[in-house]
NUKOLRO-899655 format. One record per residue (C-alpha): residue number from 1; x, y negated, z negated. Coordinates in Angstrom, 1 decimal. Example, Ala and Ser with C-alpha at 12.3 -4.5 7.8 and 13.67 -1.06 7.14 Angstrom:
<rs>
<romar 1 x 12.3 y 4.5 z -7.8>;
<romar 2 x 13.7 y 1.1 z -7.1>;
</rs>
This chain:
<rs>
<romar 1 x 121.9 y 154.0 z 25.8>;
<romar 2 x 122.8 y 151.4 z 23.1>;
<romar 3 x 119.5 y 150.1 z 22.7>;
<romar 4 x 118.6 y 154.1 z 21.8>;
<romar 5 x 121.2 y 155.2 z 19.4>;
<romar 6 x 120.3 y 151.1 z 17.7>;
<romar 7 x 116.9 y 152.5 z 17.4>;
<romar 8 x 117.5 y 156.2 z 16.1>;
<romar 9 x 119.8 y 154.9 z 13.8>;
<romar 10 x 117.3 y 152.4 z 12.4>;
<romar 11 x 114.6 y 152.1 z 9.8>;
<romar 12 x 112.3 y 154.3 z 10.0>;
<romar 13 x 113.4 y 156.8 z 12.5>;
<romar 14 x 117.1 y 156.7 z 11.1>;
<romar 15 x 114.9 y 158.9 z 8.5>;
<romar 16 x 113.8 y 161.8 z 10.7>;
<romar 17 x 116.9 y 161.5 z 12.7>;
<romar 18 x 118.8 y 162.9 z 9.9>;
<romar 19 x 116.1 y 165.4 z 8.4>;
<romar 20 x 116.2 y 166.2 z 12.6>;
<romar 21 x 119.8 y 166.7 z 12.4>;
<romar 22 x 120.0 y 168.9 z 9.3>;
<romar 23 x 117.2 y 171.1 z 10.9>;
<romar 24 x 119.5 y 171.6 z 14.1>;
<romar 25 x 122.6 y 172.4 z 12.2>;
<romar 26 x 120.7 y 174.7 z 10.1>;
<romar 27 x 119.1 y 177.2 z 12.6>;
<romar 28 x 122.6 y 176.5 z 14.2>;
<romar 29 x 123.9 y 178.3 z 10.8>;
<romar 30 x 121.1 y 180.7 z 11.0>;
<romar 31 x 121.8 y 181.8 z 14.5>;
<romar 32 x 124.9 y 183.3 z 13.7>;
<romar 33 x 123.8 y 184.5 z 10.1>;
<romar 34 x 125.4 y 182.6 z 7.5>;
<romar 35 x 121.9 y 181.5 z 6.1>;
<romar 36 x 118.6 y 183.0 z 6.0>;
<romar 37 x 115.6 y 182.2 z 8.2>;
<romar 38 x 113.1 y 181.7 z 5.0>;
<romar 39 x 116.3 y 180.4 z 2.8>;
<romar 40 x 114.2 y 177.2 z 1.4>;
<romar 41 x 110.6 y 179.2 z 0.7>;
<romar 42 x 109.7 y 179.7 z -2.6>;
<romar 43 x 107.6 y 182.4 z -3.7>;
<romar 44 x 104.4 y 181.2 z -4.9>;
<romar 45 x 101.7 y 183.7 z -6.2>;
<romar 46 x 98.2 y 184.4 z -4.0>;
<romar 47 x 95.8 y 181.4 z -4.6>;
<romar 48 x 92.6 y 182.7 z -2.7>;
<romar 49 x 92.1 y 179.1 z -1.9>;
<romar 50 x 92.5 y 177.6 z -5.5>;
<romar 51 x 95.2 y 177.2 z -8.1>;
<romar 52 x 94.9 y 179.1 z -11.0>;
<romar 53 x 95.9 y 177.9 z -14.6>;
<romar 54 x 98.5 y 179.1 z -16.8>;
<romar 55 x 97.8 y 179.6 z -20.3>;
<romar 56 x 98.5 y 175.8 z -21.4>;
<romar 57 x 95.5 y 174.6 z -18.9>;
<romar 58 x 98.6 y 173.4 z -16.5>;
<romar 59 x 99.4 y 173.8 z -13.4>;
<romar 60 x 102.8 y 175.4 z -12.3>;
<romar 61 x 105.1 y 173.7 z -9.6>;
<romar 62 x 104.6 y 176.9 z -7.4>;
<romar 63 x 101.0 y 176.8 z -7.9>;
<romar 64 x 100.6 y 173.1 z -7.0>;
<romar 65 x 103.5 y 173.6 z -4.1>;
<romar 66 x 101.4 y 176.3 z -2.7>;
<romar 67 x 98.3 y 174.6 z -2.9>;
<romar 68 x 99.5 y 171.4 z -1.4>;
<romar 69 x 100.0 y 173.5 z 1.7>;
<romar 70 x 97.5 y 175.0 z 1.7>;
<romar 71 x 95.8 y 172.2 z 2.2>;
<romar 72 x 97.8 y 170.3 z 4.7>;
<romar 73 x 97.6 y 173.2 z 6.5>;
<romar 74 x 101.2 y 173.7 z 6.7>;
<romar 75 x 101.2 y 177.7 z 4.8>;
<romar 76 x 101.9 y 180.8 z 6.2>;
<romar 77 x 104.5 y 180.1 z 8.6>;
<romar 78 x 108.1 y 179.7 z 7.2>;
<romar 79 x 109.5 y 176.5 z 5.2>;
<romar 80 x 112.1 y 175.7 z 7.6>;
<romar 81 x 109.9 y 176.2 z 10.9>;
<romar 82 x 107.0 y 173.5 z 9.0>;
<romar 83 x 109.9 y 171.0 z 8.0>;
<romar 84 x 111.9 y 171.6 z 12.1>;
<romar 85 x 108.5 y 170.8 z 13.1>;
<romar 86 x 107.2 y 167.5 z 11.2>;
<romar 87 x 111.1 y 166.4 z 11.4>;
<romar 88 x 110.6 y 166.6 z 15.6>;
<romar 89 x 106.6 y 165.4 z 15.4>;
<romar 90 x 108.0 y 162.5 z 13.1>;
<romar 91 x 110.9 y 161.6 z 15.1>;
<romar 92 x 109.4 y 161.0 z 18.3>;
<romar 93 x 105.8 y 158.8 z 16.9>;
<romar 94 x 108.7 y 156.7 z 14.9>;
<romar 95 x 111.1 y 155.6 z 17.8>;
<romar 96 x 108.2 y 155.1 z 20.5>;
<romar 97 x 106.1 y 153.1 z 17.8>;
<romar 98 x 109.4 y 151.5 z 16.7>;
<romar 99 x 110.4 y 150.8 z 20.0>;
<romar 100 x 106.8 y 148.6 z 20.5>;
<romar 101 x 107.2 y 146.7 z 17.2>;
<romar 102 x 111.1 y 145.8 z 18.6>;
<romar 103 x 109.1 y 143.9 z 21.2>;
<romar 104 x 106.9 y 142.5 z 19.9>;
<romar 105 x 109.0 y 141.0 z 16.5>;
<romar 106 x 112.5 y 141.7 z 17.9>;
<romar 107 x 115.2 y 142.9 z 15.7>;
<romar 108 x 114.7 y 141.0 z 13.1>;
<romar 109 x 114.4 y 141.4 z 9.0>;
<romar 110 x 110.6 y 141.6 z 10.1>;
<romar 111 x 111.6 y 144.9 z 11.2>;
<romar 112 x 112.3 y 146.3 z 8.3>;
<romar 113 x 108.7 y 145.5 z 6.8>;
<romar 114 x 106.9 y 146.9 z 9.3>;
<romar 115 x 109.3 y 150.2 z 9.1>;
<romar 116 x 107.5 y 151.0 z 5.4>;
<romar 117 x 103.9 y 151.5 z 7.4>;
<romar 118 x 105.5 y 153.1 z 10.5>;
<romar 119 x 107.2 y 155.9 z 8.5>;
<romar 120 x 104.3 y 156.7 z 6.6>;
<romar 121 x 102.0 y 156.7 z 9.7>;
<romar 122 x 104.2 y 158.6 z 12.0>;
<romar 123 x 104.7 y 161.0 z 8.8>;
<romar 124 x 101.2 y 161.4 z 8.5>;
<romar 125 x 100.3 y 161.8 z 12.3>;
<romar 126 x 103.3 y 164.9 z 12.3>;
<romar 127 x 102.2 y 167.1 z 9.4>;
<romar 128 x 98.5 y 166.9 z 11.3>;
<romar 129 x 100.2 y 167.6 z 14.8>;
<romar 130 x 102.4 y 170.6 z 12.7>;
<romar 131 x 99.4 y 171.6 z 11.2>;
<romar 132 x 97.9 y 172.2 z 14.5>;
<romar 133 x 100.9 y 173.5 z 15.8>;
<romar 134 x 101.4 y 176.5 z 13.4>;
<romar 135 x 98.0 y 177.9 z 13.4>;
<romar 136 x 98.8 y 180.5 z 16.1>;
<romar 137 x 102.1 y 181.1 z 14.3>;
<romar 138 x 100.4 y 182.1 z 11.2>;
<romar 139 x 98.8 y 185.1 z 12.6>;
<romar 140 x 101.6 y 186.0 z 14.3>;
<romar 141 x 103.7 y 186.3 z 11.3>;
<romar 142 x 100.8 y 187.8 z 9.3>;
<romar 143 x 100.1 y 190.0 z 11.7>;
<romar 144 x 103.8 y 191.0 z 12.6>;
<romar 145 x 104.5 y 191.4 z 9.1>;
<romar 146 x 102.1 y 194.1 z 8.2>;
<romar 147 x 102.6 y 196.1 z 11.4>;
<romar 148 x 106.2 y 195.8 z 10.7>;
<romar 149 x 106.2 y 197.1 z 6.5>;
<romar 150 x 104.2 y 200.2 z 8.0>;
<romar 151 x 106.8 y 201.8 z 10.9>;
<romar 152 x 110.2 y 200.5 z 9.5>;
<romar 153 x 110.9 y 201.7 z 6.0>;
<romar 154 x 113.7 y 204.4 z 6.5>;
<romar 155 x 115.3 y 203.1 z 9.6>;
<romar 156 x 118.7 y 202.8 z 9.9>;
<romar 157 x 119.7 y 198.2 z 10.2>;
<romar 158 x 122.7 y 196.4 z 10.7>;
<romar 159 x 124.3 y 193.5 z 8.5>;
<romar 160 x 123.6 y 190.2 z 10.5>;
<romar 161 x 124.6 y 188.0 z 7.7>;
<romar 162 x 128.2 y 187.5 z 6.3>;
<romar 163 x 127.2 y 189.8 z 3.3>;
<romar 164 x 124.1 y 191.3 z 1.5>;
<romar 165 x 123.8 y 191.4 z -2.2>;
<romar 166 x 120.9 y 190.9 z -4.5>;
<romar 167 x 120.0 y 187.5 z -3.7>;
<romar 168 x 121.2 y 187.0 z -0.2>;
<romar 169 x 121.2 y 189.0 z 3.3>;
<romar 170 x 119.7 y 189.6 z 6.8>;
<romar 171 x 119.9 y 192.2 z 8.7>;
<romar 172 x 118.9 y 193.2 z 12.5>;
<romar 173 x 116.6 y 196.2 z 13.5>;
<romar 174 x 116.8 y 197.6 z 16.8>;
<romar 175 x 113.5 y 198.3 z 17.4>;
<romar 176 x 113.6 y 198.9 z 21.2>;
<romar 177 x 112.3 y 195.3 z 22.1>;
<romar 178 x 113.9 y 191.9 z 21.1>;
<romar 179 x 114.8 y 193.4 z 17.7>;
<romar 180 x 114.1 y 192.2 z 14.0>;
<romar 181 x 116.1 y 190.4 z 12.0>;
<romar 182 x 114.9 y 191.3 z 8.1>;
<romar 183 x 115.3 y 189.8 z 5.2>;
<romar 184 x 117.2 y 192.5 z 2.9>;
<romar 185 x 118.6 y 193.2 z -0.4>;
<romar 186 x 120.9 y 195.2 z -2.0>;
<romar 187 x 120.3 y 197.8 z -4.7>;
<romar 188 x 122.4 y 197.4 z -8.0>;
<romar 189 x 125.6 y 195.8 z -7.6>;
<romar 190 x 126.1 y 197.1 z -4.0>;
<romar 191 x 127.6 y 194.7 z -1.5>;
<romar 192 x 127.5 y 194.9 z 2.0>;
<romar 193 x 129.2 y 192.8 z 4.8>;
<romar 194 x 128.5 y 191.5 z 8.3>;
<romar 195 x 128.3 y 194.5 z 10.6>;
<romar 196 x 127.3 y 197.2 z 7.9>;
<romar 197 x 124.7 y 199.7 z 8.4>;
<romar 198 x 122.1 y 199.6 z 6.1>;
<romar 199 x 118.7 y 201.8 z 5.3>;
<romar 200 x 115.3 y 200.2 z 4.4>;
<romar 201 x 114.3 y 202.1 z 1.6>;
<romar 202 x 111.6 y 199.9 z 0.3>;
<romar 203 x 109.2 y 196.7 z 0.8>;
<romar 204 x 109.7 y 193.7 z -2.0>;
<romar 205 x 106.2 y 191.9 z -1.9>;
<romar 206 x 107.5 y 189.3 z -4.5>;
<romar 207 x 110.4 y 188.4 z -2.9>;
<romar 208 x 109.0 y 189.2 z 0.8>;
<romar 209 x 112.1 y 191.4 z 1.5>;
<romar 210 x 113.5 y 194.7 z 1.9>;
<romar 211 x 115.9 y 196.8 z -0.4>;
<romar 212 x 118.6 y 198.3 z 1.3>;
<romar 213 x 121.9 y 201.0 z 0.8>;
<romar 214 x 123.9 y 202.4 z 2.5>;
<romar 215 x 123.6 y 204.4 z 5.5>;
<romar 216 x 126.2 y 207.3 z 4.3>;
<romar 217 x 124.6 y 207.0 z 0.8>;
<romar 218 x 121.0 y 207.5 z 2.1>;
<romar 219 x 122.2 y 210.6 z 4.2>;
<romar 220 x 124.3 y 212.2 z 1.2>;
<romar 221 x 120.6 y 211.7 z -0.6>;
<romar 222 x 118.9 y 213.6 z 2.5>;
<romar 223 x 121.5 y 216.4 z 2.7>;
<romar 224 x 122.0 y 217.1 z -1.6>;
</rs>
């Protein structure tokens, strides 16, 4: 037991130990709402396969973000699920690899040299094994996500997260199976908390979310 928290707690696996870690605690957090599933992607415009240039011949950070992905393979699938994924990958080629070099040079400073080549390589080896992991998940959530814009606008959701404002908020849809949980927003300087109902009024391509008010206001709309 000593031997593995020596070696997960070492160069270079100490590294995707912690990236590991902050993975766990946060779908801990977004379990029970308090952050979003999609909290760290960032909206980057459609690419068709290249990046476009801005007026000044450059190329902008979302643009070059996007098309890094793109070709790593690692797009269409949420942020968090590609990093949870290369974190795991990572973590497990580093300590087994890591664990073979202990033997063969001990626990020595040589250790720490030969740490530089085995992060990179096990990094490497986990975006390509994340890579193939996610294909099937990227036509899931393509799919999913038109079928789900078509049949939900107008249906009645509940608050998930602690609150829902302009920039921040989940809710869950009932939809007679597992459910949905939706990335929402309010309208104007509404605020809604955890447990709220909410409407979907409309679909946010930019920001991949939905606008939301009210239940009681979208029925006084219905009735006047």
């Amino acid at each position: 037991m000593s031997n593995l928290l020596l070696m997960i707690s070492s160069f270079p696996t100490a590294v995707f130990t912690f990236v590991l870690g902050i993975a766990v605690l946060y779908w801990i957090f977004a379990l029970f709402g308090f952050v979003e599933i999609d909290a760290l992607d960032v909206d980057v415009p459609e690419l068709d396969g290249q990046m476009s240039l801005n007026a000044q011949g450059e190329h902008t950070f979302a643009e070059m973000f996007s098309g890094l992905l793109m070709k790593l393979g690692l797009n269409g699938v949420p942020l968090t699920i590609v990093i949870s994924f290369i974190a795991l990958a990572g973590w497990m080629i580093s300590y087994y690899i890591s664990l073979f070099s202990v033997t063969l040079f001990g626990h020595g400073w040589i250790r720490y040299i030969t740490g530089i080549p085995i992060f990179f390589a096990s990094l490497y080896a986990a975006v390509l094994i994340t890579a193939q992991v996610i294909k099937p998940l990227r036509k899931f959530f393509a799919k999913a996500e038109q079928q789900i814009q078509k049949v939900i606008l107008g249906q009645t959701a509940v608050v998930r997260s602690s609150r829902v404002d302009q920039d921040f908020g989940e809710a869950f849809l009932d939809d007679g199976g597992a459910g949905l949980i939706l990335k929402v927003r309010a309208i104007g300087g509404a605020q809604f908390h955890h447990g709220d109902k909410v409407v979907l009024l409309e679909y946010d391509a930019n920001k991949n979310s939905y606008r939301v008010i009210s239940e009681e206001e979208f029925l006084g709309k219905e009735i006047n």
